[in-house]
C-alpha positions, 0 to 999 in steps of 0.5 A, spaced: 828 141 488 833 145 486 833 152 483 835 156 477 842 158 477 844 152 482 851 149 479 852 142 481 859 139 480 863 146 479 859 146 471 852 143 471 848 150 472 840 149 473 835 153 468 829 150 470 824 144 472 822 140 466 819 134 469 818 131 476 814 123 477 816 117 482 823 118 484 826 123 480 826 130 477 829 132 471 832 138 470 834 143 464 841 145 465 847 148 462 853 145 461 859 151 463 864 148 461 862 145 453 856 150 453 851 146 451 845 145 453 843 138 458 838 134 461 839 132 469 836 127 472 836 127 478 834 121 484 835 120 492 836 114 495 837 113 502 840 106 502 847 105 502 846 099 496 841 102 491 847 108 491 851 103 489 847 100 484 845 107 480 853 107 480 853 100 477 848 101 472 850 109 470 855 107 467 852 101 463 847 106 461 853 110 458 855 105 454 848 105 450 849 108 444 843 108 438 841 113 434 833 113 437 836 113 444 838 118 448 846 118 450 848 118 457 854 123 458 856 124 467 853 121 473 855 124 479 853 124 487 851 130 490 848 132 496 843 128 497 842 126 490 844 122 484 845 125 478 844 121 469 847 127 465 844 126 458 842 129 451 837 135 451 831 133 446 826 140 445 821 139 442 813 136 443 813 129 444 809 125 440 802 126 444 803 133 444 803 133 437 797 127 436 793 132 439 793 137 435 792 134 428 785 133 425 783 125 426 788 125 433 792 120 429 799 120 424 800 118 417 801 111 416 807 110 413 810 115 418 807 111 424 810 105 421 818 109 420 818 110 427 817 103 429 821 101 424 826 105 428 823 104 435 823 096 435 831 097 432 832 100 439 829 095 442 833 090 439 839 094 441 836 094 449 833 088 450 840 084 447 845 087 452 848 084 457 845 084 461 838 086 457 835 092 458 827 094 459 824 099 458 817 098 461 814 105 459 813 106 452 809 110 450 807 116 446 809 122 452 816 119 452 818 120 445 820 126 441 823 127 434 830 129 435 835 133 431 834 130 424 826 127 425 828 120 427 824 118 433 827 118 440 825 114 445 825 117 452 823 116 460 821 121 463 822 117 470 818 114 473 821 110 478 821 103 477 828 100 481 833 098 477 834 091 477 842 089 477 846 084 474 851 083 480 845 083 485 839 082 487 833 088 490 828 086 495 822 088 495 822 094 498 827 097 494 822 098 487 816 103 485 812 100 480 811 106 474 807 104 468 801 107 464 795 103 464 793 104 456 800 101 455 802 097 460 802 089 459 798 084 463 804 081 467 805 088 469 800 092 471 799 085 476 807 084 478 808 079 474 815 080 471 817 083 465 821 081 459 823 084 452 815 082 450 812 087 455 815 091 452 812 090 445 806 090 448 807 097 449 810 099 443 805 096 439 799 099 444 803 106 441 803 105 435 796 103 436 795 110 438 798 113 434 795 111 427 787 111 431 787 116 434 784 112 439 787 109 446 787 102 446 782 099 452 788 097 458 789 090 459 785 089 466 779 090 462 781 087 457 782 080 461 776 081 465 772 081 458 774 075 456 774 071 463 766 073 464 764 071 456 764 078 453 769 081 447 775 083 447 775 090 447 780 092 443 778 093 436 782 092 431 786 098 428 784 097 421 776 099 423 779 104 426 782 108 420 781 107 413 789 109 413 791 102 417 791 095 413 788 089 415 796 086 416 798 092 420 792 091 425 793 084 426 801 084 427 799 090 432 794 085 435 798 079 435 803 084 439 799 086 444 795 079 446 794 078 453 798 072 455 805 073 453 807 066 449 802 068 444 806 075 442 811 075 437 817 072 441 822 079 439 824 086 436 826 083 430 821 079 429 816 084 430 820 089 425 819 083 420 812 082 421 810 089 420 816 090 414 812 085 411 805 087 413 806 094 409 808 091 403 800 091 401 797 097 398 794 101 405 787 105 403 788 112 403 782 116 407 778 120 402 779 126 406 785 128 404 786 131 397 793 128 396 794 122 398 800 119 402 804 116 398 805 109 400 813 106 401 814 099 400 819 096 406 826 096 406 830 091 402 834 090 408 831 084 412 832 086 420 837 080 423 837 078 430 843 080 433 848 076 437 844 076 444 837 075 445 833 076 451 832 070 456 825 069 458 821 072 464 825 074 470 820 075 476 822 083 478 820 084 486 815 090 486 811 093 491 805 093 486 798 097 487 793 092 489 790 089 483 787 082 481 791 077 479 787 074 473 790 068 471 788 067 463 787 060 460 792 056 457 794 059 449 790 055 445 795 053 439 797 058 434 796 058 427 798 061 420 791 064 419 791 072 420 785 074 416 780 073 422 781 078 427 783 073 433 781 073 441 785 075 446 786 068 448 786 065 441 791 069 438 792 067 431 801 068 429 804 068 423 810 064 420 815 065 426 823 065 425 826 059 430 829 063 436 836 065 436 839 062 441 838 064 448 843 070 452 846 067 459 842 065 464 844 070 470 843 075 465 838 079 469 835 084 465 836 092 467 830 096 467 830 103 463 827 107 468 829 111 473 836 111 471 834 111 462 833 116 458 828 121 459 827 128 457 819 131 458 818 138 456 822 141 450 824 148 448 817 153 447 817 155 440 822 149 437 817 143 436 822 139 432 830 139 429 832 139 423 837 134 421 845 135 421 845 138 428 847 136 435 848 139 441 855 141 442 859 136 447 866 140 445 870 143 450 867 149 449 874 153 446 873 159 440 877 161 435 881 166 435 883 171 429 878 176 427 871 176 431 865 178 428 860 181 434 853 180 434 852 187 430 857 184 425 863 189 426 869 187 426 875 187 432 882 184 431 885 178 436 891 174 436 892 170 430 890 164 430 896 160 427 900 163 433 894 161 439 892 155 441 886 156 444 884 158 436 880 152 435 885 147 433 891 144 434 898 143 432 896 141 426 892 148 425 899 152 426 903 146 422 898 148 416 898 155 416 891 156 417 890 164 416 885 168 421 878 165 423 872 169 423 868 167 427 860 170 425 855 171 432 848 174 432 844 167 431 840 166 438 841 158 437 844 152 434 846 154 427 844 148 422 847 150 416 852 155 412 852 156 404 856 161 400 853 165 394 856 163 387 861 169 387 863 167 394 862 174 396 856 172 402 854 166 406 847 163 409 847 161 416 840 159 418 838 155 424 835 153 431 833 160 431 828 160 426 831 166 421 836 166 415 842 170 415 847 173 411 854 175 412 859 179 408 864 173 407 869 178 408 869 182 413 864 178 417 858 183 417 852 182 418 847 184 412 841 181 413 836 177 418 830 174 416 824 174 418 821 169 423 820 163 418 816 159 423 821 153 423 828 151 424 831 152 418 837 149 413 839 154 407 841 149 402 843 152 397 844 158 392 841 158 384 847 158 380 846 166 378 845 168 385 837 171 384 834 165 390 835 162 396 833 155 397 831 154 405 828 148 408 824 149 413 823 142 417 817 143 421 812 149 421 809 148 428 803 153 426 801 149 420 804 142 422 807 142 415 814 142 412 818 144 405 823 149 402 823 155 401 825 159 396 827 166 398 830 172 392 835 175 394 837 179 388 842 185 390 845 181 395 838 182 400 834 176 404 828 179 399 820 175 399 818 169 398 818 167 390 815 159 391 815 153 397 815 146 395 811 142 400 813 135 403 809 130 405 810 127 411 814 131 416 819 133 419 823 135 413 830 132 414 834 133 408 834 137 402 838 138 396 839 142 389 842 140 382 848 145 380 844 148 375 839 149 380 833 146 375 831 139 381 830 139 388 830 133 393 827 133 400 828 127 404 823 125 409 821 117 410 820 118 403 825 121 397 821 126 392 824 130 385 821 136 384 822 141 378 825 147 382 823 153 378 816 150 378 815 146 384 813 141 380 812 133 383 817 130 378 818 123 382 816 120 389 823 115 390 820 107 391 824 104 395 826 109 401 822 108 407 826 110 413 827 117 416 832 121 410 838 123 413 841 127 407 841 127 400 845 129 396 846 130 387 852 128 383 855 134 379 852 132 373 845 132 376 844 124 373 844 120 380 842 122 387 845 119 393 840 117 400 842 115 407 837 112 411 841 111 418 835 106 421 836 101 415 844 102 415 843 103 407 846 108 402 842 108 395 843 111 389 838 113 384 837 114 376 834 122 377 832 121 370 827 115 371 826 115 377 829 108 380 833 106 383 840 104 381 844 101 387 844 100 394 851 100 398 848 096 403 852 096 410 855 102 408 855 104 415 851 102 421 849 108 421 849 114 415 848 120 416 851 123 411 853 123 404 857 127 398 860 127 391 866 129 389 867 135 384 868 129 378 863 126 380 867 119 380 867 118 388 861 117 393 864 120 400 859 117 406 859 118 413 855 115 419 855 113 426 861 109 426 866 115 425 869 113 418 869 117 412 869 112 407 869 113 399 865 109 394 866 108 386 859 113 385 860 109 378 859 101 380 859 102 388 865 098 390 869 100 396 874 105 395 878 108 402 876 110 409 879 116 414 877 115 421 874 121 423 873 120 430 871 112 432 864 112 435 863 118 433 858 122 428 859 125 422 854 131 420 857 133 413 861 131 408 864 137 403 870 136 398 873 143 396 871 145 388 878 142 385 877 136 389 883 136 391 881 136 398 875 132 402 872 135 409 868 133 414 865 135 420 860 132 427 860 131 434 868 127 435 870 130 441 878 129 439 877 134 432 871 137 430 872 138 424 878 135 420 881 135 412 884 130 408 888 131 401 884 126 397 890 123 394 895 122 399 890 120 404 894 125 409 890 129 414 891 136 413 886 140 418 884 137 425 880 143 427 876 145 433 870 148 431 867 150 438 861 146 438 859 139 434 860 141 427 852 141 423 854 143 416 861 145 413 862 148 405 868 150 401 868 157 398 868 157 391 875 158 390 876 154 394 880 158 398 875 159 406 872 153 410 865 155 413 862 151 419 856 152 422 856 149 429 853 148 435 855 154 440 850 159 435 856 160 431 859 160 424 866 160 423 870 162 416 877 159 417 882 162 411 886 155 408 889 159 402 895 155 404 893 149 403 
């Protein structure tokens, strides 16, 4: 075991244990050298050919990058340990949070926007060359991430890591599972394959929507061998919230022999998007009622590579008995009744795509996989346009604000390299750099008041503050807000703040805040408007301040004056990841990563316009420009693209950073000039002239980039950043 303060590899310093199981530790670390926050793993393996192997397969699980997946940044050797270097992901994990609500179980619509997310990721896994098992899915290993979307872990339960260039010996693997979410074939040894894993996610589900652990299927398969009942009751006579669809997609999902499940994630996903389009009972209990989304009008699609069937993994298993369950009986189209274990009765399936290589074995996303157990204590979840920092650490220079809020003079920025940027920050002549310190965390949002004079900065530290934009002095910190916060915008006169507040841990809700702040003071409460289904991941304000929208699995219209519900958005059933007005308040745009789509709204009507359909892989983020003309949008591809807002045709595209993720999007007042900012390693935060297309700014903003805004003249760029800073970068020369 390693102790606090052991640095590995001259950068990686340990801040404490997080997790120990099977063969391996996780540890909480802190990068040095990008000052950020990770996750070690830590593994030991005496034979010379497994080192080899961990090698191999660290780097194809660097490769691996989705957003419901955590990523794998380094792997080294020291000592007698192998180390996976990965993202930190705070946080409770969805058990933790199951146990605390009222019934033991979730909302349905929320449950069934995270597997929508989880069965994308599997399909990601499981069509990899070669393929990659997870065999550990349940409710522990996952957690709601930096914008609300579900991440899927592995806390690390040794389970031998099957490789593709050579074969492991018996001896040579631990089995790790946990029974009331482990398959048949693995409980027995038997192999796993894609389908194991949907049993395990569909068992999660179960959980999560019941409140109810499902019975383990060696119970289950002694049942039906002796003549009694499965025991497995369906889901729908568990909670009045699940439809008799859902339940029976769930239970086809988790039959015992593997031929009778649904042959993949994809099919699996559509099954379930089509199950959820009946109306779901709501539980009489609740006073207001969940309002349930329709599907996404995307249609999942299998993609290129499909898995291959059971490969036989070598396991030194636990002594179990090797039952053998009769032959499937012949499926059926019927799912009205509630089927046996061993008569499963199937729906419609789509043919099978063709078959990956048959060499190809699969990886098994264990000990190696992304895992990350216990998160930070106080912070339940991350609000949504925040990333751990991998920059390479650089402050700016200029004028630096300390904690206190004085001011102290430093080397011009145009002139040192080490400002923050590079040689296009001098080319441009970038005045001074205010640097504005005092957050204890990641700092998630900035915004300035209407006259320019203040900004707002909240964070991962659970306060809102204001700073004099001038002088960067502090003025005021709030108090302890209960979540991590995102101011969103100012009213038009200044009189009010509003906050969004993404989960509140004490009461389990999520909303936005509005905080007077006449004479420039943080002052009470004056209203709160309420989501439904937490965590809050986006939130926007009209320019006239009158509307507010708040995005979560689903988009809601409120009057901001009133709190009023003016409309609940039918058509938007994935996490939100940013939500955005246009100037004259008619149109509303919406990115939902998990479904790749960007939809643009009536406001008036409440309905639904346009959808931009494979606008990125996955969006993130999304503007308008001061005229309202152009639609800016950016994802998880790198790309900056522009829209027609008008009749959704294409514009342009910038390359931000390629393979790169764009937190915010902000054009200046006069439209003259569009920013964006994220996680790109190569330039943080970048600016473009819209005209000519002509990078102006590549600028190193000392950590990812989670939110940037232009002042009202224009003339200062604000970024809040991953390293608990804002900076105010002067570009009156542009």
């Amino acid at each position: 075991m390693l102790t606090p303060g052991t640095i590995l590899q001259g950068r990686y310093r340990v801040v404490r244990q997080l997790a120990r199981g099977g063969m391996g530790t996780v540890y909480e670390a802190s990068d040095e050298r990008l000052d950020a926050v990770v996750a070690l793993k830590e593994t030991s393996f005496d034979d010379e050919e497994m080192r080899r192997q961990f090698e191999r397969e660290a780097r194809l699980l660097a490769r691996l990058e989705h957003p419901a997946l955590p990523r794998v940044s380094d792997h080294f050797t020291e000592g007698d340990g192998q180390f996976l270097v990965m993202q930190y992901v705070g946080g409770e994990d969805l058990e933790a949070m199951r146990r605390r609500r009222e019934g033991g179980s979730f909302p349905a619509p929320q449950v069934l926007a995270w597997a929508d997310q989880l069965l994308d990721a599997l399909d990601y896994l499981h069509t990899r060359e070669p393929s990659v098992i997870h065999r550990d899915i349940k409710p522990q290993n996952m957690k709601l991430g930096e914008r609300g979307q579900v991440i899927l872990l592995d806390f690390g339960l040794a389970k031998g890591y099957a490789s593709h260039t050579s074969p492991l010996t018996p001896a040579a693997s631990v089995v790790g599972y946990t029974p009331a979410y482990a398959p048949l074939e693995q409980i027995q040894g038997a192999g796993t394959d894609a389908r194991s894993d949907l049993y395990s996610l569909a068992a999660t589900l179960y959980h999560l929507l019941t409140g109810v652990a499902p019975p383990n299927a060696l119970a289950r398969a002694d049942a039906v061998l002796n003549g009694l009942p499965d025991p497995l009751r369906p889901a729908d006579e568990l909670s009045a919230g699940v439809s008799p669809e859902v339940a029976a997609v769930l239970r086809q999902a988790m039959a015992l022999r593997r031929d009778q499940r649904l042959s993949s994630a994809p099919a699996m996903r559509r099954a379930l998007r089509e199950a959820d389009k009946t109306p779901r009972p709501q539980p009489s209990r609740q006073s207001t009622a969940t309002v349930v989304m329709p599907p996404s009008r995307t249609e999942p699609q299998p993609r290129a590579a499909h898995t291959q069937g059971a490969t036989r993994q070598p396991t030194a298993r636990l002594a179990t008995p090797n039952i053998a369950l009769p032959p499937a009986a012949p499926s059926a189209t019927d799912m009205s009744s509630a089927p046996t274990a061993i008569q499963e009765r199937t729906p419609p399936q789509t043919p099978s795509p063709a078959p990956s290589k048959k060499n190809a074995r699969p990886l098994l996303l264990g000990g190696l996989a992304a895992l990350l157990l216990v998160g930070v204590v106080g912070a339940v979840l991350m609000f949504t346009v925040f990333r751990k920092s991998d920059s390479n650490g650089r402050k700016p220079t200029g004028i630096a604000a300390t904690d206190a809020g004085t001011t102290s003079p430093a080397a011009p920025a145009s002139s040192d390299k080490a400002s923050g940027a590079d040689g296009a920050n001098s080319a441009a002549g970038v005045g001074r750099v205010l640097t504005l310190s005092g957050h204890e965390g990641e700092v998630h949002s900035v915004v300035f008041t209407p006259d320019g004079k203040l900004v707002a900065s909240g964070g991962e530290d659970r306060t809102v503050r204001l700073w004099d934009a001038q002088t960067g002095q502090l003025r005021e910190t709030s108090q302890d807000l209960g979540s991590s916060t995102r101011p969103v915008a100012f009213s038009p006169d200044g009189r009010w703040l509003a906050v969004a507040l993404n989960y509140v841990e004490s009461s389990g809700q999520c909303g936005v805040v509005l905080l007077d702040t006449q004479g420039s003071k943080l002052g009470a409460e004056a209203r709160r408007v309420q989501a439904q289904n937490c965590p809050l991941s986006s939130a926007a304000l009209s320019a006239d301040g009158r509307l507010l929208a708040t995005g979560t699995n689903e988009v809601r219209l409120w009057n901001a004056q009133t709190g009023e519900l003016l409309h609940t958005l039918e058509g938007q059933s994935v996490i939100t990841e940013s939500v955005a007005f246009s100037p004259d308040g008619q149109m509303l745009a919406s990115a939902g990563h998990v479904d790749s789509t960007v939809r643009l709204w009536d406001v008036r009507a409440g309905t639904l316009k346009q959808e931009l359909k494979s606008a990125h892989e996955a969006p993130t983020a999304v503007a308008f420009s001061p005229d309202g003309k152009l639609l800016a949008t950016g994802g998880y591809d790198g790309a900056l693209k522009f829209w027609d807002a008008a009749g959704g045709a294409p514009k342009r595209t910038f390359d931000y950073a390629p393979g790169s993720v764009i937190n915010s999007i902000a054009f200046s007042p006069d439209g003259r000039l569009v920013a964006c900012g994220g996680n790109g390693s190569d330039g943080e935060l970048k600016v473009w002239d819209t005209r000519t297309g002509e990078l102006k700014l590549d600028l190193k903003a000392g950590g990812v980039v989670s939110s940037l805004t232009f002042s009202p003249d224009g003339r200062t760029l604000a970024c809040a950043a991953s390293d608990k800073t804002v900076k105010l970068w002067d570009i009156s020369r542009l």
